[in-house]
N, C-alpha and C positions, 0 to 999 in steps of 0.2 A: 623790378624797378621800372617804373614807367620814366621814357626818355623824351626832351623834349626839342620839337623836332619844329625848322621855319624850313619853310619850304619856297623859294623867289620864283619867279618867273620875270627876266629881265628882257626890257624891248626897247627901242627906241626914243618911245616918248613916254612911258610909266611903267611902271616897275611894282607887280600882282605878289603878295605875301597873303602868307598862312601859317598861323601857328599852331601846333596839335594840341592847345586848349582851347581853339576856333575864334581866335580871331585871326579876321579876314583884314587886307586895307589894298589902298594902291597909293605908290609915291610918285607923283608927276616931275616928268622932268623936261621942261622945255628950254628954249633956248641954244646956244652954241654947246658941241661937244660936250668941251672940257664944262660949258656952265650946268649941265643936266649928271656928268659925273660929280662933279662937287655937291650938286644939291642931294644925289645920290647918297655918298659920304656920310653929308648930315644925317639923312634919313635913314640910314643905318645903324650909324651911333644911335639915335635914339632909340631904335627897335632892340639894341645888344644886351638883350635881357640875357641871363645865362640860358644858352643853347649846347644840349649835346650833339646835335647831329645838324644842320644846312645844308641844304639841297637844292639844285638850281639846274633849270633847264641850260645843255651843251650851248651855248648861241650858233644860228646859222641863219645866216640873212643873206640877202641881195642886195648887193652896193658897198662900196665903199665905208659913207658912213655908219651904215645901218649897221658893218661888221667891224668895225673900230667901237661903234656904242657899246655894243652887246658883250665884245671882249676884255672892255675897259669896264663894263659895268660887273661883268666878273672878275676881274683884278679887285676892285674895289670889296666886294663879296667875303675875298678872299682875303684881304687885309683888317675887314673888322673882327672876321670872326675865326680864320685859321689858325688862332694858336687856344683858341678859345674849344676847340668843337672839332668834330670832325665833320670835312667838307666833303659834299658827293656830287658830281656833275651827272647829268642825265641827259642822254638826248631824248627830248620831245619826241620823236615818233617810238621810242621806248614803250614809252606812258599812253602815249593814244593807242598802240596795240593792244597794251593789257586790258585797258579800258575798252576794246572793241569798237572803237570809234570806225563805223562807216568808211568806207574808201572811194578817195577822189571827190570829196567834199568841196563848194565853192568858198572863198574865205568867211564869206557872211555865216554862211549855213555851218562852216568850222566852228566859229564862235558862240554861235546860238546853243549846237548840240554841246559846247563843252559848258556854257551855263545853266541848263538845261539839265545837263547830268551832277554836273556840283548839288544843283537842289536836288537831286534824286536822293544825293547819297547824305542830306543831311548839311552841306555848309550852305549860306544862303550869301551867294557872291553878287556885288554892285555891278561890278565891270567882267570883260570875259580875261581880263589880266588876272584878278582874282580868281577866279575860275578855276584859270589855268593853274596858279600856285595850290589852288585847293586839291586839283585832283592827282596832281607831283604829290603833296602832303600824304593824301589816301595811298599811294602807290607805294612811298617809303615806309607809313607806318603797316604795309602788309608785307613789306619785303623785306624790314630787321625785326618784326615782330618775332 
């Protein structure tokens, strides 16, 4: 039985999903805190197709807010679809090792190769937030497969 798997990537200002029937999007969320978790929220609700499994990068950021976003942006994660699915947190340098991602990348050249490698492997991602949810995606569907 194939399982159907959204894979987030949560950040500051927009928020990279992936579905494992390929679609790709990103939710932006500008604004105050609490106003970019609420538009979160929405963006959520609407994505809560039935999911068996969500998966979302660990947050770790620098600053204050940046780690209030990311942790609130998994709260929120966690309330649309935790009774729905089962929830996996992953830390991001998890996923870059499996993927062989280069060591001591500058942040540009971070994002280039992670878009870069999404198209390699088949998703063809807008932003490098999508990117990022796409290659979490790849990673989960080889690791409950």
């Amino acid at each position: 039985m194939t399982k159907t798997i959204l894979a987030i990537d949560p950040s500051t200002t927009a928020l990279g999903y992936a579905f494992s029937d390929g679609r790709l999007g990103t939710l932006t969320m500008a604004g105050a805190r609490q106003v970019r978790l609420a538009k979160l929220l929405e963006g959520l609700q609407d994505l809560s197709t039935s999911c068996d499994v969500v998966a979302y990068y660990r947050p770790f950021a620098r600053g204050a807010d940046a780690t209030r976003c990311g942790w609130g942006a998994v709260g929120v994660v966690e309330a649309v679809f935790g009774r729905q699915a089962a929830v996996l947190d992953v830390a991001e340098i998890t996923v870059r090792a499996w993927h062989k991602f280069p060591a001591k990348l500058a942040r540009a050249d971070l994002k280039k190769f992670s878009v870069d490698l999404a198209n390699k492997l088949g998703y063809h991602p807008v932003t490098h937030d999508e990117a990022d949810a796409a290659l979490l995606l790849h990673y989960v569907q080889e690791k409950i497969a």
